[in-house]
N, C-alpha and C positions, 0 to 999 in steps of 0.2 A: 365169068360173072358179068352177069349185068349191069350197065349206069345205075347207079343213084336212083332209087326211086322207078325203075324201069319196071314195067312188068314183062318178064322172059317170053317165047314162045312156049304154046302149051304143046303136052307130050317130053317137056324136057325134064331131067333133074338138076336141081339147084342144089347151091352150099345152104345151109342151116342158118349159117349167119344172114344170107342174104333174105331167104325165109323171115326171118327175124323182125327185118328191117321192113320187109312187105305188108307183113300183118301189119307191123308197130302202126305203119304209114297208111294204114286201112284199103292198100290197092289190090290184097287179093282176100279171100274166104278160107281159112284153115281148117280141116277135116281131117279129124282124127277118128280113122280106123282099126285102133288097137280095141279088146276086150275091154270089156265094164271092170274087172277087178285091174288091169292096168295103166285105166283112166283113173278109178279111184286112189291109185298108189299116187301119180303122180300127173298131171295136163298142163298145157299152158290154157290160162284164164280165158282168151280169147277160142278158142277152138270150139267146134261143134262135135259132139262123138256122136258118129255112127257105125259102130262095128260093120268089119267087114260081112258075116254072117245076113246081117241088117240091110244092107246099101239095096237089095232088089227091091224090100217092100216099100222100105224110107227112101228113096228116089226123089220123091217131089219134095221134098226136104232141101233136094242140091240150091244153088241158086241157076237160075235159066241164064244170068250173062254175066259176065265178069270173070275171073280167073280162083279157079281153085287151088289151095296147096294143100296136095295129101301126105299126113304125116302117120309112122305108127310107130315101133320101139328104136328098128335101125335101121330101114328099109326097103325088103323083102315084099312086105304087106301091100303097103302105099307103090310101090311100083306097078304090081298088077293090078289096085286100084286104078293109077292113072293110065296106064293103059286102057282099063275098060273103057277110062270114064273118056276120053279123047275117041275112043272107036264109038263112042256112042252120041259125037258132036259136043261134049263140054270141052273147056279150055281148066286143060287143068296142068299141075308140075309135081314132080315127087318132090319131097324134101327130102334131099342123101343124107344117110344117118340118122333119121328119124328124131326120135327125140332125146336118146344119149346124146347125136349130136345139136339139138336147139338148146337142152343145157349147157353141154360145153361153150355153146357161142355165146351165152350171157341171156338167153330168150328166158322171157319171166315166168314161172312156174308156179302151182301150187299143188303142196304134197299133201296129202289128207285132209282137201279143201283147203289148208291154209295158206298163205302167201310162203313161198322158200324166203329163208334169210341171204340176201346175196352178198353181207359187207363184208 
């Protein structure tokens, strides 16, 4: 795990929690790779979706500098994502455990557009 507030080397994967804490703290771009019916079940607020099917057309979409974190359900997706996306000169991290694991870590959610109850 990274410091506090660090942003990792790209090409790497991170904990969920620390993902978490990145977004929270606005230091990287979160990309969500899952399907549109998977987004619609459930997303964190902050995320951009762009299916993987999507990413060749939607490209300029990425940001040009800063750190991406690609997330999809548990990791699979988002890993050959950042793989491209690092062969292809972005600075990006998978998030391990996708988004079962950004729930589990407490990351904020919302389930059929609405905010999750977390009390």
């Amino acid at each position: 795990m990274t410091p506090a507030n660090a942003v990792p080397s790209s090409g790497v994967s991170i904990p969920a929690a620390e993902a978490v804490s990145l977004v929270e703290s606005g230091d990287v771009w979160l990309l969500d790779v899952r399907e549109d019916f998977e987004w619609n079940e459930v997303h964190a607020p902050s995320a951009h979706h762009i299916p993987v099917g999507d990413l060749g057309l939607r490209q300029h979409e990425l940001p040009d500098n800063g750190m991406i974190a690609v997330i999809c359900h548990v990791g699979g997706r988002s890993r050959m994502v950042t793989d491209a996306l690092v062969a292809a000169d972005y600075r990006a991290v998978d998030v391990s455990g996708g988004m079962v694991a950004w729930q589990a870590s407490g990351g904020e959610v919302l389930v059929g557009g609405e905010a999750e109850d977390r009390s």
